[in-house]
DRENDO-1510 file (C-alpha; in Angstrom, 1 decimal, always signed):
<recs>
REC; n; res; u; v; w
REC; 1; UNK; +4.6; +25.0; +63.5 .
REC; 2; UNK; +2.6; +26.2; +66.8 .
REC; 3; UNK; +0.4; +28.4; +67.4 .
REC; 4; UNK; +2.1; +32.0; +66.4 .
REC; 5; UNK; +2.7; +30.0; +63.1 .
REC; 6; UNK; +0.2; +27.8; +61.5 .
REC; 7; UNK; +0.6; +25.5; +58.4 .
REC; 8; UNK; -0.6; +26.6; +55.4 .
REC; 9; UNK; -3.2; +23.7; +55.7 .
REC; 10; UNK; -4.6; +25.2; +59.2 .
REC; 11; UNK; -4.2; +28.9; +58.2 .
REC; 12; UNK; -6.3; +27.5; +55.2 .
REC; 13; UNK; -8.9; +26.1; +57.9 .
REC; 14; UNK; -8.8; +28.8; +60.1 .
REC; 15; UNK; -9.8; +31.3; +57.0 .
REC; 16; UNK; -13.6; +30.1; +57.3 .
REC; 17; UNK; -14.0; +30.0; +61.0 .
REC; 18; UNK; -16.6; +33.1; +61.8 .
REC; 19; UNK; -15.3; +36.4; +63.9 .
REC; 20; UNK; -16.7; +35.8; +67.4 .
REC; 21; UNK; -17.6; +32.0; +66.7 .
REC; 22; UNK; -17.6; +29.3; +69.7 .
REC; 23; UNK; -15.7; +26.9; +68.9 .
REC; 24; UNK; -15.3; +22.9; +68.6 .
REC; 25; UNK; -11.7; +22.0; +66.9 .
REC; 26; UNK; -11.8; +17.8; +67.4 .
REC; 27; UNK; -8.7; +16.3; +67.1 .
REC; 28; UNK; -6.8; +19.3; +68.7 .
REC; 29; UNK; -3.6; +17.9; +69.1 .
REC; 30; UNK; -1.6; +20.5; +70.5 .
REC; 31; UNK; -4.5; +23.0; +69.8 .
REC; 32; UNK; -2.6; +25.4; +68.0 .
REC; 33; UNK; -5.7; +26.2; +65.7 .
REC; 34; UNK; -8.3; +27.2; +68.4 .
REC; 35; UNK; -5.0; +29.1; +70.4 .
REC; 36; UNK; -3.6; +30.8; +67.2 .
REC; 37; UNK; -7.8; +32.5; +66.5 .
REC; 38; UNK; -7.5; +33.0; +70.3 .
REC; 39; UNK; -4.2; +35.0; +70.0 .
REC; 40; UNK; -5.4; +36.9; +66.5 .
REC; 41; UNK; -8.8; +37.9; +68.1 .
REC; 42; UNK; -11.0; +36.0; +65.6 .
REC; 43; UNK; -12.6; +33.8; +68.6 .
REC; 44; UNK; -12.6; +33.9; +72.6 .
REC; 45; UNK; -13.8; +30.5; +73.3 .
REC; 46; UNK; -12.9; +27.2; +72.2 .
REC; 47; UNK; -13.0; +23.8; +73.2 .
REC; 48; UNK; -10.2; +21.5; +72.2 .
REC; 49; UNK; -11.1; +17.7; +71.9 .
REC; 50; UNK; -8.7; +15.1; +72.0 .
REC; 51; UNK; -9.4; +11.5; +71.7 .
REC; 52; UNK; -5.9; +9.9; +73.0 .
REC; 53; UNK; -4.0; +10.6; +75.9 .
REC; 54; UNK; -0.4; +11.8; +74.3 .
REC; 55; UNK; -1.9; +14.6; +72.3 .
REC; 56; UNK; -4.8; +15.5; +74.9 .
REC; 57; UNK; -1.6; +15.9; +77.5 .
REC; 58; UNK; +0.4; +17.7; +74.4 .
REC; 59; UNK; -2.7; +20.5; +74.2 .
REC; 60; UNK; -3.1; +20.9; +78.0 .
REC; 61; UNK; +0.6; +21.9; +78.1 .
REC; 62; UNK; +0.9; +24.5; +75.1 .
REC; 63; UNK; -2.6; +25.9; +76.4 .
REC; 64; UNK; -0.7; +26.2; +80.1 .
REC; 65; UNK; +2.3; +28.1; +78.3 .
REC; 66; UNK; -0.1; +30.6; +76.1 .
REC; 67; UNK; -2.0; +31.4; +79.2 .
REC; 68; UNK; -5.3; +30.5; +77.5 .
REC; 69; UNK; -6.7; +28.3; +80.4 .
REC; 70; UNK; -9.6; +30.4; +80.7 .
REC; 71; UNK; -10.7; +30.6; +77.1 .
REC; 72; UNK; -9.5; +27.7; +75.7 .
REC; 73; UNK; -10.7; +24.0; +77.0 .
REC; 74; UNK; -8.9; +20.8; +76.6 .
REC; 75; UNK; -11.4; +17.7; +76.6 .
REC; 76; UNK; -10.5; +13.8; +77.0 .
REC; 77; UNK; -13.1; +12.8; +74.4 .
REC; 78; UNK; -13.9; +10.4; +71.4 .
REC; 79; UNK; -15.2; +12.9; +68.8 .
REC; 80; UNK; -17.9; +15.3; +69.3 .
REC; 81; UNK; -19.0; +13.8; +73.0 .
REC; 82; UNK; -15.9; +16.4; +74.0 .
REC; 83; UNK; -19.4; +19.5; +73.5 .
REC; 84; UNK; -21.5; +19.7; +76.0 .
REC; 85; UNK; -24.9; +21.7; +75.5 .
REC; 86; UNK; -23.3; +24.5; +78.1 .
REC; 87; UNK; -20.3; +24.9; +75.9 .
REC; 88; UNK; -22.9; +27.0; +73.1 .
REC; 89; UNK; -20.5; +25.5; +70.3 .
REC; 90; UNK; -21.7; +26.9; +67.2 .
REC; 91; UNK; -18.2; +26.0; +64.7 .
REC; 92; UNK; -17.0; +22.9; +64.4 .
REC; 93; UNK; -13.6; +22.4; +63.0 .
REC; 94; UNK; -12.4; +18.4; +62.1 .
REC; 95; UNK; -9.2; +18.8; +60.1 .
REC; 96; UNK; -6.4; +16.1; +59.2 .
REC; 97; UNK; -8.3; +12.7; +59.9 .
REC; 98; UNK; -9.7; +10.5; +56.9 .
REC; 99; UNK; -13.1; +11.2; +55.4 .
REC; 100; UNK; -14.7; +8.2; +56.6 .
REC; 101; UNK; -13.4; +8.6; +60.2 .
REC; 102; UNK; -14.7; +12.1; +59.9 .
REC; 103; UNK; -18.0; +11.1; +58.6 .
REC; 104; UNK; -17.8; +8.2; +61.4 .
REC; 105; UNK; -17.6; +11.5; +64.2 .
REC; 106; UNK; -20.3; +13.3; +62.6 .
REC; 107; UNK; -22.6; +10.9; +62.5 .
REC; 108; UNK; -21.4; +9.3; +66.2 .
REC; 109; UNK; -22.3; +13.1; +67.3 .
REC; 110; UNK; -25.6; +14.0; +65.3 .
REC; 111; UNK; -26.7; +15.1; +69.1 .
REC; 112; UNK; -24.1; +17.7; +70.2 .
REC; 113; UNK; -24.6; +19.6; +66.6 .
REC; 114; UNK; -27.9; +21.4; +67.5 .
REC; 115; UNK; -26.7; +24.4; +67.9 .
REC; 116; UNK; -23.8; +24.7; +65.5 .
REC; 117; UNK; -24.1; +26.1; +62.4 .
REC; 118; UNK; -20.9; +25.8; +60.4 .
REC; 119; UNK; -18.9; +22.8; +59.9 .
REC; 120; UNK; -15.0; +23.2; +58.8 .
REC; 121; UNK; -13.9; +20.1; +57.9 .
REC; 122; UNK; -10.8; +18.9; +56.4 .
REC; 123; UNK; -10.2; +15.0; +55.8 .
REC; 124; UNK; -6.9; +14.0; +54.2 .
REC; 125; UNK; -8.2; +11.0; +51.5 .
REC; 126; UNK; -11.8; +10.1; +51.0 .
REC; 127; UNK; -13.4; +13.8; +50.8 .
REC; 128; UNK; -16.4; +11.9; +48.9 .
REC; 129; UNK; -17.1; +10.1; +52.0 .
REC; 130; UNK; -17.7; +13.7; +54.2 .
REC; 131; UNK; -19.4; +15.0; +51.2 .
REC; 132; UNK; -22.2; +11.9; +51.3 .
REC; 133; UNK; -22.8; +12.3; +55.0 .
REC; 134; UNK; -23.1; +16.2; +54.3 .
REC; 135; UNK; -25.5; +15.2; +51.9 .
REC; 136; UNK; -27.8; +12.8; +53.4 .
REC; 137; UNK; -28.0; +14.8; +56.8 .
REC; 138; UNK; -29.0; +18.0; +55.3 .
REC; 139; UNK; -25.7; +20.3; +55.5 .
REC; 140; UNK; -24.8; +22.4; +52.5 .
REC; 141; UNK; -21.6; +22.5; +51.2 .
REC; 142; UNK; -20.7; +26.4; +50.9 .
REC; 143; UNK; -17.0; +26.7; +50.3 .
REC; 144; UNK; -14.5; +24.3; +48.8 .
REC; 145; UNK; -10.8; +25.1; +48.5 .
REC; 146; UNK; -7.7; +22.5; +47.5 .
REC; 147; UNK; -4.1; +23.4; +47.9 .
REC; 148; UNK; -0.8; +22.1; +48.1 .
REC; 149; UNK; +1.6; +21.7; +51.2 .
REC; 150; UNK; +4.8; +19.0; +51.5 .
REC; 151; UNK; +3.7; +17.7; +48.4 .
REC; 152; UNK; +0.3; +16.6; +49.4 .
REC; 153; UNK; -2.5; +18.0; +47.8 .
REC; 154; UNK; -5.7; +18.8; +51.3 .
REC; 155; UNK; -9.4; +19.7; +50.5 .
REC; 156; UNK; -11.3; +21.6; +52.7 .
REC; 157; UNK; -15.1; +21.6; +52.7 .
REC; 158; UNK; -17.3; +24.2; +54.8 .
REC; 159; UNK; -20.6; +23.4; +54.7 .
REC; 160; UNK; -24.2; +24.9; +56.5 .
REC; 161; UNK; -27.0; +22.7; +57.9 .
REC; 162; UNK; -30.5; +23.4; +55.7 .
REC; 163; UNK; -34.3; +22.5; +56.1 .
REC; 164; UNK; -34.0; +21.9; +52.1 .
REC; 165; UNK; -33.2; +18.5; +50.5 .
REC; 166; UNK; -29.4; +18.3; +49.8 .
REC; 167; UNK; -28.7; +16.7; +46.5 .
REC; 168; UNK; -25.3; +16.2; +44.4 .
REC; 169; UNK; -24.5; +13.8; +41.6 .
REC; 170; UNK; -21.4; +11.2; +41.3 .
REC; 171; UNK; -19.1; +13.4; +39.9 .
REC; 172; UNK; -20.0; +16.6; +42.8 .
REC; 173; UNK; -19.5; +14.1; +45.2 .
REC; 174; UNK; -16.2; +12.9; +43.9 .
REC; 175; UNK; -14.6; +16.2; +43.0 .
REC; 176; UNK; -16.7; +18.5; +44.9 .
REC; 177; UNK; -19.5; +20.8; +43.9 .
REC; 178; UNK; -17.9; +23.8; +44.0 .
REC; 179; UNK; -14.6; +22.8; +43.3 .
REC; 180; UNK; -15.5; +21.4; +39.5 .
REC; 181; UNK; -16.5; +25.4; +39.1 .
REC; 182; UNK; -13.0; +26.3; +39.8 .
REC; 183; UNK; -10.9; +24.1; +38.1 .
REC; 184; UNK; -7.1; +24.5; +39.0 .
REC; 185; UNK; -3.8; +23.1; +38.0 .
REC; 186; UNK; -3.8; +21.8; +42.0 .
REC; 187; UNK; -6.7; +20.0; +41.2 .
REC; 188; UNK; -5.8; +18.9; +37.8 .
REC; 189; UNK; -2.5; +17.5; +39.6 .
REC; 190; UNK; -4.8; +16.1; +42.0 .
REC; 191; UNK; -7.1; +13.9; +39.5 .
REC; 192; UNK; -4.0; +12.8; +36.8 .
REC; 193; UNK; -2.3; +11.4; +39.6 .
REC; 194; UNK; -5.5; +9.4; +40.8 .
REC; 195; UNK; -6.1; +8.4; +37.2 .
REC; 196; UNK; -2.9; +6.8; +36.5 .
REC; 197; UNK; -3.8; +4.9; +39.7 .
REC; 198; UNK; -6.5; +3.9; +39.5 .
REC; 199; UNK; -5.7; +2.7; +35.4 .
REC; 200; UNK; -2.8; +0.5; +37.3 .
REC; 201; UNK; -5.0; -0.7; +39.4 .
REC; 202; UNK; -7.3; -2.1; +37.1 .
REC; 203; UNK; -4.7; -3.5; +35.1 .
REC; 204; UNK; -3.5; -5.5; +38.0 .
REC; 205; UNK; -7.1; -6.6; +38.6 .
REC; 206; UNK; -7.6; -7.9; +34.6 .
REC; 207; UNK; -4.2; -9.8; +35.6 .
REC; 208; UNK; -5.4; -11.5; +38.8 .
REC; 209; UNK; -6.5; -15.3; +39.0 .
REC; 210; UNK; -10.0; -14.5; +40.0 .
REC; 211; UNK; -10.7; -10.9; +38.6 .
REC; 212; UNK; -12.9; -9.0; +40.9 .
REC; 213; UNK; -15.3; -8.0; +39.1 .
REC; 214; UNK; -17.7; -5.7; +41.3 .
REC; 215; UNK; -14.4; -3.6; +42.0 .
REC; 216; UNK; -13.4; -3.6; +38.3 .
REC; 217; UNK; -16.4; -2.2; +37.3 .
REC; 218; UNK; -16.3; +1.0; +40.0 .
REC; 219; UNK; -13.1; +1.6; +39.5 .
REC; 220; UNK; -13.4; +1.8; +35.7 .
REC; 221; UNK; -16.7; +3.8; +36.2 .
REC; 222; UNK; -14.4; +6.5; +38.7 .
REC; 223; UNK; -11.4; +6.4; +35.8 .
REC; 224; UNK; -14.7; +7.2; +33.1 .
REC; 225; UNK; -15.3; +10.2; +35.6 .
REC; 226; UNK; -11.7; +11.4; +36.3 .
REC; 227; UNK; -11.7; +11.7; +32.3 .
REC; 228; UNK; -14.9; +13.6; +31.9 .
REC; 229; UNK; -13.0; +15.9; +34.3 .
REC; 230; UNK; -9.5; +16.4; +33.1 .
REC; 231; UNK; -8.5; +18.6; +30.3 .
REC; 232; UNK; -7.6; +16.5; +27.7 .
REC; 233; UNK; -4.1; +17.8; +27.8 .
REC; 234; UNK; -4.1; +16.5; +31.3 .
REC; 235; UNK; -5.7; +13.3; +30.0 .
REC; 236; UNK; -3.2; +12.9; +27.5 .
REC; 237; UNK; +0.1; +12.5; +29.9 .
REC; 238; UNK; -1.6; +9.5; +31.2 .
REC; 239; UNK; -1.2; +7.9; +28.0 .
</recs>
């Protein structure tokens, strides 16, 4: 991969970002997402954060070699403090971290999103965990989209900030709001494969010494869920 030839999982991400946006990608690695909507003409302006020095070093260099210097930023910066109010960020891309740490950035960085108006995020496990903070800080989820690459199944969730109330029930914040409306075998995969997981896992739990019972009851309440979900052909294999 570089930047002339994204993953599927970046193309994916790069799909949403806006023609002529100014843009945030934290956790640029070797910024081949900002460089490749540089080189495609989608963007002109980017800022690429970087929290540790390998991969901060890594982006300098490939932005050096695509002769991007002008247009495309490396920062030396834990999460969103890479934006600076001059920078007129209005996209912020987070893609390939874990939900919580995503949610953790977000919510570290609640001052340096003023101005932007789409978030592209894309965390690897706990997607519930983004979709709470989007919740509770007022950001609407507009697009969903799961798919498959190396055998691991990646969400990605764009969402909007909104002067209206945000609200989503247990299941929309496990499965996603606009994913349950679109059901696909990706997704099925997705949810048997968590449910015969999950079903081990509380077996284990019913055999230990000292049963836990706090974390037997939500994980029996997220297997009730997964069920309500899944076809029952699905279902079935599990059995």
């Amino acid at each position: 991969m570089d930047a002339h030839h994204l993953s599927k999982r970046l193309t994916a991400v790069a799909q949403y970002v806006p023609q002529g946006a100014r843009l945030a990608d934290i956790g640029s690695d070797h910024a081949y997402l900002p460089a490749s909507l540089i080189i495609n003409h989608r963007i002109n302006f980017a800022i690429a954060g970087e929290v540790a020095k390998g991969p901060f070093e890594n982006e300098k260099k490939e932005i050096r070699q695509l002769g991007l210097e002008k247009v495309l930023i490396p920062r030396l910066a834990d999460g969103l403090a890479a934006v600076t109010a001059d920078d007129g960020i209005d996209t912020v891309t987070i893609a390939g971290m874990g939900g919580s740490l995503i949610a953790k950035i977000l919510d570290e960085g609640q001052d340096r999103l003023s101005g932007v108006k789409k978030l592209i995020l894309q965390p690897n496990v706990g997607e519930n965990r983004v979709r709470e903070w989007l919740m509770s800080h007022q950001y609407q989820i507009q697009n969903e989209q799961i798919l498959e690459e190396d055998h691991h199944i990646y969400e990605i969730i764009v969402a909007e900030p909104t002067v209206c109330p945000v609200r989503y029930g247990e299941k929309e914040l496990l499965f996603g709001p606009l994913l349950l409306e679109q059901t696909s075998a990706i997704f099925n995969a997705k949810w048997q494969a968590e449910l015969k997981r999950c079903e081990k896992t509380v077996v284990q739990m019913r055999q230990a010494k000292t049963i836990p019972e706090d974390h037997l009851m939500t994980m029996q309440k997220k297997i009730n869920l997964i069920k309500e979900v899944l076809p029952d052909d699905d279902r079935d294999r599990n059995n």
